[in-house]
C-alpha positions in Angstrom: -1.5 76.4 -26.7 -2.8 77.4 -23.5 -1.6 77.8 -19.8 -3.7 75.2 -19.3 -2.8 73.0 -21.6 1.3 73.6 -21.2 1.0 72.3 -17.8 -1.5 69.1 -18.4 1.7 68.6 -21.1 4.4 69.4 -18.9 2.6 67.3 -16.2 2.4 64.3 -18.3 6.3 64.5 -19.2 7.1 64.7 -15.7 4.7 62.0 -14.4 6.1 59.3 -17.7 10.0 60.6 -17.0 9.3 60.0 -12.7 7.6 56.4 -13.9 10.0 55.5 -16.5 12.9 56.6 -13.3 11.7 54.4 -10.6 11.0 51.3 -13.4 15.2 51.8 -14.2 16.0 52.0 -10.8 14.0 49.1 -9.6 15.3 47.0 -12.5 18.7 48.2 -11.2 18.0 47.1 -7.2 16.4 44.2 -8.1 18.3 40.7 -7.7 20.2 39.2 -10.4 18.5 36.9 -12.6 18.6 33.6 -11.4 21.2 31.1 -12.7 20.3 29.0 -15.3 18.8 25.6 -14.1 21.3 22.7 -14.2 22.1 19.9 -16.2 19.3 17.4 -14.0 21.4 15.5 -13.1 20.8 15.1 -8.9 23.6 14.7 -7.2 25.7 11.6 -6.3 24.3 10.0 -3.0 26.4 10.5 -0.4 27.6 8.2 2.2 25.2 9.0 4.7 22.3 8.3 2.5 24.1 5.0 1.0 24.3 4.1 4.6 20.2 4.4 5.4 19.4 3.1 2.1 21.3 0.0 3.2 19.9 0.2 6.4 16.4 0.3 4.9 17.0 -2.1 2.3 18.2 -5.0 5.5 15.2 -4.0 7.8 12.6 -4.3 5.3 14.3 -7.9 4.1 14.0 -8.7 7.9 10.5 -7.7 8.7 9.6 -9.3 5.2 11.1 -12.6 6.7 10.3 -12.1 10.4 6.5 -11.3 8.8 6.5 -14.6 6.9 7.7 -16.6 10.0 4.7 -14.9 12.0 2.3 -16.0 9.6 3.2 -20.1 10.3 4.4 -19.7 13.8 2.9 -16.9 15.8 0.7 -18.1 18.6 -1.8 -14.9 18.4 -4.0 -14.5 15.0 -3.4 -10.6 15.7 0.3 -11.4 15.4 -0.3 -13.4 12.2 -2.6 -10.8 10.4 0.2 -8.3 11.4 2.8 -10.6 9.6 0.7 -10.7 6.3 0.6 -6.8 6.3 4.1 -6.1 6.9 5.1 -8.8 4.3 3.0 -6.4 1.7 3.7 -3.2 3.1 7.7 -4.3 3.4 8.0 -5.8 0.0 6.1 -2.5 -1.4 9.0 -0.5 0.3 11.5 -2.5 -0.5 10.5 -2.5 -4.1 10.5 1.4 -4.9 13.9 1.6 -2.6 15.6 -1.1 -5.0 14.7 1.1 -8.0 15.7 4.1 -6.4 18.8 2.4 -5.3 19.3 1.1 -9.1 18.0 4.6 -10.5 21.2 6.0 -8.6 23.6 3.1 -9.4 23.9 2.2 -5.6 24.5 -1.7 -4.8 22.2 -2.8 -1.9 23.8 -5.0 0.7 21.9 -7.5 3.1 23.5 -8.4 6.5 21.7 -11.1 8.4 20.7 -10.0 12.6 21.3 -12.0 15.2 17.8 -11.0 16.9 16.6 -12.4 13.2 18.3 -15.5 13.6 17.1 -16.3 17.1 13.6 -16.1 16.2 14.3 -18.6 13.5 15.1 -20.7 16.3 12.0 -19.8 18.2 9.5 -22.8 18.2 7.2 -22.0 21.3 4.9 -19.6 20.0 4.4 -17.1 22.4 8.2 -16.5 23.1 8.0 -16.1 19.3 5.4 -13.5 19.2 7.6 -11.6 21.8 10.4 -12.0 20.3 9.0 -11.2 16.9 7.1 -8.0 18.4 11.1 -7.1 20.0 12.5 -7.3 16.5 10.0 -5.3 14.7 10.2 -2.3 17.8 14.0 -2.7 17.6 14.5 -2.1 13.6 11.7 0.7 13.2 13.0 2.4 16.0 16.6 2.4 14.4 15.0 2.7 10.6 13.0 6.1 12.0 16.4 7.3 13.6 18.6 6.5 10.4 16.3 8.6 8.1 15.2 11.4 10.7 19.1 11.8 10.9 19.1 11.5 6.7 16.5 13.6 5.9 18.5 16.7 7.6 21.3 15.7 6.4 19.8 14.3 2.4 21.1 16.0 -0.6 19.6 14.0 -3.3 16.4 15.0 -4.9 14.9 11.4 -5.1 16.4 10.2 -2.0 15.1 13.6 -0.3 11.7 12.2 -1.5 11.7 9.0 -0.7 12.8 9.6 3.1 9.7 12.3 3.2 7.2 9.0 1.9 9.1 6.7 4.1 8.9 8.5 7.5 5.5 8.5 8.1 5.0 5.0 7.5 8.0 4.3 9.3 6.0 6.0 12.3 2.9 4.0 11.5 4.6 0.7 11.7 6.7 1.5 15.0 3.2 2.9 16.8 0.9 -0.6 15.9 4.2 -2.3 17.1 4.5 -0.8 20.1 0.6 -1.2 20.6 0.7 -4.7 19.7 3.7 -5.3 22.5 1.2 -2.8 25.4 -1.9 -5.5 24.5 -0.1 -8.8 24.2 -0.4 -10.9 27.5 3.1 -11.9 27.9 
């Protein structure tokens, strides 16, 4: 062999030993491997998040029967129309938080609300559609509260995701509510 060729050899040891080095030492550095995942099973809800899905579960009930009363009482068709689509959009809501409720073997409780009650006893309709306008602003504004407050707070997987669906529409609702109360004449 060579000169030449005894250092393109020597060379090539040196570069493979230097590569081979800094793979074992990066391997050393590196983190540990993760854990291995969990059983799947999320954890229990807490009593925060039992506390908003209850809170949920009695304002969409409300809204659904506030809605309803709208659609037979309400003196503006605006106000009626907006009673057909909460009655949808509330029992839609309601449904998927009853399962997740039931997925994670948590009893919904209704309360009735005073402010629910009165409009019950509302016959002239546009004192309804105010009051019935005053009700809707009054639970979306503590719904949105509740699950801002629950989503930093959420430590369940499917509750985490249901408060990231809910939010939004949460917002949705409370901003035609509070348009609806800025273009009503009363």
């Amino acid at each position: 062999m060579n000169a030449g060729s005894w250092l393109l050899a020597i060379g090539s040891v040196v570069f493979v030993v230097s590569a081979s080095s800094a793979q074992d030492k990066a391997e050393l550095s590196s983190d540990p491997p993760a854990a291995p995942p969990s059983s799947g099973v999320a954890p229990p809800i807490t009593p925060q998040e039992r506390e908003t899905l209850n809170l949920l579960h009695a304002s969409n009930r409300e809204e659904i029967e506030a809605g309803r009363m709208a659609t037979r009482r309400a003196r503006s068709a605006t106000i009626r129309r907006f009673g057909q689509f909460l009655i949808r959009s509330q029992t839609t809501a309601d449904r998927e938080l009853t399962a997740l409720a039931k997925q994670n073997r948590v009893e919904l409780e209704s309360s009735g609300d005073a402010q629910l009650e009165q409009l019950k006893r509302t016959w002239d309709p546009a004192l309804f559609d105010r009051r019935f306008l005053n009700l809707l602003a009054r639970n979306q504004t503590e719904s949105i509260r509740s699950v801002q407050a629950a989503q930093v707070d959420a430590q369940n997987a499917s509750v985490q995701a249901f408060i990231g669906r809910t939010l939004p529409t949460l917002q949705k609702h409370e901003d035609a509510t509070l348009l609806q109360l800025r273009n009503s004449p009363f």
